[in-house]
C-alpha positions in Angstrom: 0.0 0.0 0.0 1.5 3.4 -0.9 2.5 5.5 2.2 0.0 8.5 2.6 -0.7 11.2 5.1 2.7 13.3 6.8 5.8 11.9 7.2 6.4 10.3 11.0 9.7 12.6 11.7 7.3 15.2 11.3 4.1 14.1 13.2 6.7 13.9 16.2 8.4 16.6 15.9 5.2 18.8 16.1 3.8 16.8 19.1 6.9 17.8 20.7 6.8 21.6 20.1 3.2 21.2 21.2 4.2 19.0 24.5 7.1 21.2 25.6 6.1 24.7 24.8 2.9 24.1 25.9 3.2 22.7 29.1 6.2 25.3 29.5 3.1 27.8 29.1 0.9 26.4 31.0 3.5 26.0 33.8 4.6 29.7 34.3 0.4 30.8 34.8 -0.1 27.8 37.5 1.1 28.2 41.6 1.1 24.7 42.1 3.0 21.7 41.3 6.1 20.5 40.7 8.4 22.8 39.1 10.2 21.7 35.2 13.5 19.7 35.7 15.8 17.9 33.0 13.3 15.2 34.1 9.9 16.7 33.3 11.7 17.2 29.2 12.7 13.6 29.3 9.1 12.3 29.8 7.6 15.1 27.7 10.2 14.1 24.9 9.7 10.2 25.1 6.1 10.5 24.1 6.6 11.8 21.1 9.7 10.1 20.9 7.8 6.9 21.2 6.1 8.1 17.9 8.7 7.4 15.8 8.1 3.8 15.8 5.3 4.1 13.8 6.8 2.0 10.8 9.2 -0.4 12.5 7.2 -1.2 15.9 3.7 0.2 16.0 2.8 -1.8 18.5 5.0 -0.1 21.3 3.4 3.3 20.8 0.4 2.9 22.5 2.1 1.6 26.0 4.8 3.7 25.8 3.4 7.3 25.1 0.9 6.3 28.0 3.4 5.5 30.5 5.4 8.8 29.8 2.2 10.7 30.5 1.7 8.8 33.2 4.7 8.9 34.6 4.8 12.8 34.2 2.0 13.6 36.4 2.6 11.0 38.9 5.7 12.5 39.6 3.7 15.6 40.0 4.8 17.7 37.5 2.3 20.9 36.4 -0.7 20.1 34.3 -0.2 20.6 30.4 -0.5 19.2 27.0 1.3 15.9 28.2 -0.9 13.7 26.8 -1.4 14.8 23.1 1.6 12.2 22.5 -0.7 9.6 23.6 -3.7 10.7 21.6 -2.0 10.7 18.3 -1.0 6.9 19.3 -4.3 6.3 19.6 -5.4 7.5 16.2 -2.1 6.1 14.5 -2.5 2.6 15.9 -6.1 2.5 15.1 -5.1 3.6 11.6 -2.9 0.9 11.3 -5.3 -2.0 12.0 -4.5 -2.8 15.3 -7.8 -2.1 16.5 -7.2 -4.5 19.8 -4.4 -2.5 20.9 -5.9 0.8 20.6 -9.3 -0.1 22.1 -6.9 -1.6 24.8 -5.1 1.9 25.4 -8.2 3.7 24.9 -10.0 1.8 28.0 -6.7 1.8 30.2 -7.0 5.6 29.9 -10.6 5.8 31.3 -9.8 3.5 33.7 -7.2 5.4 35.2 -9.1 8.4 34.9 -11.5 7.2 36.7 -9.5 5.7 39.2 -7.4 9.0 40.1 -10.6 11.1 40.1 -12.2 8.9 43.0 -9.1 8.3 44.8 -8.2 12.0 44.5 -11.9 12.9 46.1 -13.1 15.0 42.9 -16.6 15.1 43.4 -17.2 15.6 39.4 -15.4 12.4 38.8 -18.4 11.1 36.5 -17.9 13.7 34.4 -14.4 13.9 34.2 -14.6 10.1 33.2 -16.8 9.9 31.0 -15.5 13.0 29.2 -12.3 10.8 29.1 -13.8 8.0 27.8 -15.6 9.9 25.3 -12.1 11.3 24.1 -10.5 8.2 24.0 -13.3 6.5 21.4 -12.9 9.7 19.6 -9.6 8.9 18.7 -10.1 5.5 18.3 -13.3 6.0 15.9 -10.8 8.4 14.0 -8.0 6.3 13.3 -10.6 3.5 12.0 -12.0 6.2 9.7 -8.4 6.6 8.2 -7.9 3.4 8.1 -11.0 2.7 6.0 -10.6 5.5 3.6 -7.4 3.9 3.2 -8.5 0.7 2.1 -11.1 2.8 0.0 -8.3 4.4 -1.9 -6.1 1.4 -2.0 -9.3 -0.5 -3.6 -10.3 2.4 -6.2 -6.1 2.6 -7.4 -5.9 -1.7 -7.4 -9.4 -1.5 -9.8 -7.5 1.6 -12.0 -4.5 -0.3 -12.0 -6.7 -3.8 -13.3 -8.8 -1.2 -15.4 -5.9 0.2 -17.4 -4.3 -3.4 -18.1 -7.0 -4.8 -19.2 -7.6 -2.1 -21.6 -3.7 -2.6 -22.7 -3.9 -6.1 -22.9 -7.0 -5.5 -25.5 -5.0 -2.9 -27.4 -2.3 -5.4 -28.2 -4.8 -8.2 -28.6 -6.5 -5.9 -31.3 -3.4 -4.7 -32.8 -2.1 -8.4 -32.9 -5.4 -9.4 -34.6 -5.1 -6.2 -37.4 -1.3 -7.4 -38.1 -2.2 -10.8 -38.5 -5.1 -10.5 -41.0 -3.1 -7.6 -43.3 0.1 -9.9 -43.1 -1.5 -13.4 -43.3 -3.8 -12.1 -46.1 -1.6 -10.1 -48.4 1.3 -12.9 -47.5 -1.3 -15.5 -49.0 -1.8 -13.4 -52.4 1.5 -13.3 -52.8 2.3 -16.1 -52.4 -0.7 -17.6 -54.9 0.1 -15.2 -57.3 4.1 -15.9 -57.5 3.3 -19.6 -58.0 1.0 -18.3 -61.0 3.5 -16.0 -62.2 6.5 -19.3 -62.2 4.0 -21.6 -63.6 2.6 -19.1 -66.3 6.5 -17.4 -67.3 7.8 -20.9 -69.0 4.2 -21.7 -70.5 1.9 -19.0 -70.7 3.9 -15.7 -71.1 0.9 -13.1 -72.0 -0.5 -13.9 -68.6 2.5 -13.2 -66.8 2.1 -9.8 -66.7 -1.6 -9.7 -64.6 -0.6 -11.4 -62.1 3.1 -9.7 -61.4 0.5 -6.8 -61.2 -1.4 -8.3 -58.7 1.6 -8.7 -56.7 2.8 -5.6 -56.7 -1.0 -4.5 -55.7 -1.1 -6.5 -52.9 2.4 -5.9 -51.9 1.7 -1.9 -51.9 -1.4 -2.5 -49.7 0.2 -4.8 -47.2 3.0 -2.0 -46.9 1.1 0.4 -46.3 -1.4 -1.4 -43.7 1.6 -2.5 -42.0 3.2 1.1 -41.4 -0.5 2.2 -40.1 0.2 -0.2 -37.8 3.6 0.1 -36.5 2.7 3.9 -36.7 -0.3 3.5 -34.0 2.3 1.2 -32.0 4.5 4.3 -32.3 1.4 6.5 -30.6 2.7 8.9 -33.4 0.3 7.9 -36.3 -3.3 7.6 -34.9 -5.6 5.1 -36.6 -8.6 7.4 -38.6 -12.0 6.3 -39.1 -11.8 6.5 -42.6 -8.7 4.8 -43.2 -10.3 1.6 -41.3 -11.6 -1.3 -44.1 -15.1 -1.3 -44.2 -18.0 -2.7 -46.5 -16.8 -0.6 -49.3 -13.3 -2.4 -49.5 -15.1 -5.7 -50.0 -14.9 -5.9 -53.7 -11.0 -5.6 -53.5 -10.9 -8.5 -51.4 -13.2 -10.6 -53.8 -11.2 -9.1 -57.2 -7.7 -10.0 -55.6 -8.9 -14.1 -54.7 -10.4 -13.8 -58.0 -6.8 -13.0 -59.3 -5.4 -15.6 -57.5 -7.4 -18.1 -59.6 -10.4 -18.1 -57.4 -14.1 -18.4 -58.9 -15.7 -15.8 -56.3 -19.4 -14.2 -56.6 -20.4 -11.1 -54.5 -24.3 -10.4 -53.4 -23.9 -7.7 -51.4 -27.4 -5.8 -50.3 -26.0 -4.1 -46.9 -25.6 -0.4 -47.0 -22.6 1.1 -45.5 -24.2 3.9 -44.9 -26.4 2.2 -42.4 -23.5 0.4 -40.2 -21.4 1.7 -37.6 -17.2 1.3 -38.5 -17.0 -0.9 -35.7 -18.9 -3.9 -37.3 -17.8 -3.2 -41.1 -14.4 -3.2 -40.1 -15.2 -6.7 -38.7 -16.9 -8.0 -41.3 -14.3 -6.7 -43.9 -11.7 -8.9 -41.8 -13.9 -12.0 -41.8 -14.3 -12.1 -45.4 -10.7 -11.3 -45.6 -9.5 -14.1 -43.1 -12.0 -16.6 -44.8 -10.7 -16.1 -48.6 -7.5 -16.2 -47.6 -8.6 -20.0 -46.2 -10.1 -21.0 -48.8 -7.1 -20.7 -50.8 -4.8 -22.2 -48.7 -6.1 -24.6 -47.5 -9.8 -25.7 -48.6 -8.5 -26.7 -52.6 -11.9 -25.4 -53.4 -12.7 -23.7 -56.9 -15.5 -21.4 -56.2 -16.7 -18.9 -53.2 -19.9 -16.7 -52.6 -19.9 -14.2 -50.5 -22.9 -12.5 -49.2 -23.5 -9.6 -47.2 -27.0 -8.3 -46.1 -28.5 -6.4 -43.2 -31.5 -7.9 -41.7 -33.3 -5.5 -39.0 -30.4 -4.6 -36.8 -28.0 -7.6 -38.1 -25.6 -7.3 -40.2 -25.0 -11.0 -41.7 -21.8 -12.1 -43.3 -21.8 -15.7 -45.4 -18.7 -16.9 -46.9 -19.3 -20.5 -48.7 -16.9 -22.6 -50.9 -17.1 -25.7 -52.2 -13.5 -27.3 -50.9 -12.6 -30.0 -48.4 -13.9 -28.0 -45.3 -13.2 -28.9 -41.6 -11.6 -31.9 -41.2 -13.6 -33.8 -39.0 -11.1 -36.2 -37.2 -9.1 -32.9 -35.8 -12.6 -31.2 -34.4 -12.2 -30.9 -30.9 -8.5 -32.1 -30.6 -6.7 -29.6 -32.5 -6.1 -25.9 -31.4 -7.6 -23.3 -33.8 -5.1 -21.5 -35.9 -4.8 -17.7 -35.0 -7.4 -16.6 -37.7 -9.9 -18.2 -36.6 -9.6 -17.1 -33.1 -9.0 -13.8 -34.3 -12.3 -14.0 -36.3 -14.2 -15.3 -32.9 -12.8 -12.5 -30.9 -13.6 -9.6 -33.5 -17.2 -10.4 -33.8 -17.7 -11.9 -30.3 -16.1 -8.3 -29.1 -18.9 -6.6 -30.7 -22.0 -9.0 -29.1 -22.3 -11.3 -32.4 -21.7 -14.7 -33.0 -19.4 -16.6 -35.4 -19.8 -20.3 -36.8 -18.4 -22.5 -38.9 -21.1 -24.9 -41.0 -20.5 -27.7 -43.0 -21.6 -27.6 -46.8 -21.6 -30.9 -49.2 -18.7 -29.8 -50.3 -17.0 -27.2 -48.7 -17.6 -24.9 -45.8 -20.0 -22.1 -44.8 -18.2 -19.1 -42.9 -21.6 -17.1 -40.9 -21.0 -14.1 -39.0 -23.8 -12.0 -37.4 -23.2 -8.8 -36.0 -24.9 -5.9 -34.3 -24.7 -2.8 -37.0 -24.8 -0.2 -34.2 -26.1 3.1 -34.7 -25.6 4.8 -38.3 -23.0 7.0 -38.8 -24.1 8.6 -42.0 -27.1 10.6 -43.7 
């Protein structure tokens, strides 16, 4: 727990200035008693004294600022401030959870109190201790109040502190999920269209040309995706809404698998007018991350992808007609990263993500929330 409140050197120090120069005061305008000796500093110095072992023993200050007071006016020394040191043990032993102890040293107070007042004869010895004893839980009842607004403070910075993480732990997640799908996507096209481009160079030259373009495209875009990127992880470039993929970028996505030898149909009805960034941005990833599947891995021919907004919805369908799932691996292997990355995209925005089996091939369905429109 950080250390709050003033410093202990200091709270003694004042308690000693208080202790000495007031009973020094109130010594010079009363006849009787006992007059200051190097003795009476000595017991008004160990109180506060005493104080100091606020960190190291805390324990100790209770007994030991009560039994300089005590032994100050037993010794009948004049009447003065002597006790403060033992008050502000109280309250810094309360304040320090030992709630035992300073009830303890509250109640030995009264009692002795009470016990000087009757033995002394003072007829308004109920008063005196129960004015005592009101004191004493005064100070007590303070120190607890520190305490707990304490462990209120404490609690509120621990929550920040969890807050704060979390949300940098779903920065990076998110940032982890955008660098996968640009890299993993635009590494896949590459990679397609450079097997193309050696297959086509030593038997189909005229076509060689198309799809060097299309790896220079793709190449271009994964560049600059990837310095967006390192630029937000920089804190120097900040990610605009406009810049993020959206519904409108779709048709890229389906023109580049079609360059990469991919049969692919669009039926696109949704608006992008009528969906918030949020959800076409992750919609715009899922068709990314499923194309660049299906030609990797599913061996299938053709795709269709759809995209339509039902009420509130906003459906995404990606089908092909490849191997899909392999069934003996459900449930035993650990999906890849773009499929989690999928799951946590859509799921992060209350939707749902699942995988289908077709006869051939596999059906790709997300449903998300198209939250509130952003444009006219």
């Amino acid at each position: 727990m950080r250390r709050t409140g003033p410093p202990t050197s200091f709270i003694a120090l004042a308690v000693a200035l208080v202790q000495v120069l007031g009973t020094a005061f109130a010594a010079s305008h009363q006849d009787s008693g006992r007059s200051l000796d190097a003795l009476a500093f000595v017991l008004l110095l160990a109180g506060p004294a005493a104080l100091l072992l606020r960190r190291r023993m805390p324990a100790l200050m209770v007994p030991l600022t009560f039994a300089a007071a005590l032994a100050y006016l037993l010794a009948g020394y004049p009447w003065g401030p002597v006790v403060v040191s033992f008050a502000v043990s109280l309250v810094l032993t309360a304040a320090a959870g030992l709630r035992w102890l300073a009830w303890s040293g509250a109640a030995g107070a009264a009692a002795v109190v009470l016990s000087w007042a009757l033995l002394s004869g003072d007829p308004a010895w109920p008063l005196r201790s129960s004015a005592a004893a009101g004191w004493a839980v005064i100070l007590v009842l303070l120190g607890e109040g520190i305490r707990r607004r304490r462990e209120r403070i404490a609690e509120y910075r621990r929550r920040r502190a969890a807050a704060e993480q979390a949300a940098q732990d779903e920065y990076r997640l998110t940032l982890a999920r955008d660098i996968h799908d640009v890299v993993a996507h635009s590494l896949s096209m590459i990679n397609v269209q450079a097997s193309v481009a050696l297959h086509l160079g030593s038997e189909d030259p005229e076509r060689l040309r198309p799809a060097l373009e299309a790896i220079k495209a793709a190449s271009k875009e994964s560049l600059a995706e990837v310095r967006q990127l390192l630029g937000v992880l920089r804190e120097d470039v900040p990610l605009h809404p406009g810049a993020r993929p959206g519904l409108a970028r779709i048709p890229e996505l389906v023109e580049h698998a079609r360059q990469a030898g991919l049969t692919v149909e669009l039926a696109a009805s949704a608006d992008p007018s009528a969906v918030a960034p949020a959800p076409q941005e992750a919609a715009y990833r899922v068709v990314q991350e499923a194309l660049s599947n299906i030609r990797r891995h599913s061996s299938a021919e053709t795709a269709v992808v759809r995209l339509a907004l039902a009420g509130d919805t906003l459906e995404v369908t990606v089908d092909d007609d490849g191997a899909g799932l392999d069934q003996s691996k459900q449930g035993s292997a650990a999906p890849g990263n773009g499929l989690t990355g999928m799951r946590e995209r859509v799921e992060a925005l209350g939707g749902t993500l699942a995988l289908l089996p077709l006869h051939p091939g596999l059906r790709v369905e997300a449903r998300l929330p198209a939250g509130e429109r952003t444009e006219p």
